[in-house]
C-alpha positions in Angstrom: 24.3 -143.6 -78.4 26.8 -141.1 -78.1 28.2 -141.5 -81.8 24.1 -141.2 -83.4 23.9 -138.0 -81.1 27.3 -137.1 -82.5 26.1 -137.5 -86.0 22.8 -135.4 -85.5 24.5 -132.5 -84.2 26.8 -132.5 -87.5 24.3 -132.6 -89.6 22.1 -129.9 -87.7 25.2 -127.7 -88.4 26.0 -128.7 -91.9 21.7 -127.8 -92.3 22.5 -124.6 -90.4 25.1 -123.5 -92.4 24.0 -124.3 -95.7 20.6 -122.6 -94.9 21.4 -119.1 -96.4 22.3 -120.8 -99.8 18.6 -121.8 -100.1 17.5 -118.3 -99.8 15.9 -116.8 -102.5 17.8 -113.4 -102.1 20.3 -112.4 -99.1 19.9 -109.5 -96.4 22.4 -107.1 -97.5 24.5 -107.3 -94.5 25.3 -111.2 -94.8 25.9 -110.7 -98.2 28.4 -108.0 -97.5 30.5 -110.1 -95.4 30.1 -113.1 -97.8 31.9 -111.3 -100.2 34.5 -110.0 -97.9 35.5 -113.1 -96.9 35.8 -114.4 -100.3 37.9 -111.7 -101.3 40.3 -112.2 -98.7 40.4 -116.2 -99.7 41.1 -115.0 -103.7 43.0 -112.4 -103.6 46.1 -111.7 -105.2 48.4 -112.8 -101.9 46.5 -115.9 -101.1 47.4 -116.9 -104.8 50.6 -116.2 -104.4 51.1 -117.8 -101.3 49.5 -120.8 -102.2 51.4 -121.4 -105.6 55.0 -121.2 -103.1 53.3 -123.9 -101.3 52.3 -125.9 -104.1 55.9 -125.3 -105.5 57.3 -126.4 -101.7 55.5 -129.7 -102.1 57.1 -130.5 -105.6 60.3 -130.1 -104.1 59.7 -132.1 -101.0 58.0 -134.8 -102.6 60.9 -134.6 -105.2 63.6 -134.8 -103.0 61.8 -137.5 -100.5 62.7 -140.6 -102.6 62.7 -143.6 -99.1 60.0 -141.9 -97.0 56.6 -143.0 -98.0 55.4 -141.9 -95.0 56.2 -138.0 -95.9 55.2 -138.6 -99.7 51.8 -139.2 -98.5 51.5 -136.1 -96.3 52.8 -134.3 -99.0 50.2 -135.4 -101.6 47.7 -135.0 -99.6 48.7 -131.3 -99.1 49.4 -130.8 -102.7 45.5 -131.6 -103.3 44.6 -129.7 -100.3 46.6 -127.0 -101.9 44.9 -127.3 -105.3 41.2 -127.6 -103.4 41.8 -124.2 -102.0 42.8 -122.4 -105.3 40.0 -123.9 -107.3 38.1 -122.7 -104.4 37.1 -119.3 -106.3 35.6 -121.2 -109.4 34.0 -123.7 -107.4 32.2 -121.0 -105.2 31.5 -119.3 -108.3 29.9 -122.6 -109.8 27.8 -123.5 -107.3 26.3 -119.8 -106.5 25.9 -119.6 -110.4 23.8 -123.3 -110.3 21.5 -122.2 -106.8 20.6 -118.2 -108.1 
């Protein structure tokens, strides 16, 4: 019972979230902040930062030749990494396909 309730209130947030992207056009002032808080996820810094990571990870994973417990965990934040800087194209994509 609990896990089904669980579920329902996940996807009543997902729905609640995803809500303004079936708008036809957005009040000004959530649009605003939309693009602020895109900017501050694609700007120059964040870039930056996140291609040190990505370089951190090849390193680690380089010099991490007997723990397969720390290869995976550094995989898996290489494609975290990677998720987050395609991030800009993928927002673009998808606003782009729903406008």
């Amino acid at each position: 019972m609990k896990n089904s309730l669980l579920k329902i209130m996940f996807l009543m947030l997902l729905l609640a979230v995803a809500a303004p992207l079936f708008a036809q056009t957005l009040p000004t002032g959530l649009t605003t902040v939309a693009k602020n808080i895109q900017d501050a996820f694609t700007s120059d810094i964040v870039k930056i930062i996140l291609v040190c990571c990505l370089a951190g990870c090849g390193i680690a994973y380089g010099f991490n030749k007997d723990n397969e417990k720390m290869k995976r965990n550094i995989i898996a934040i290489a494609i975290a990494i990677v998720i987050v800087m395609g991030a800009q194209g993928i927002v673009d994509t998808i606003w782009g396909a729903s406008a």
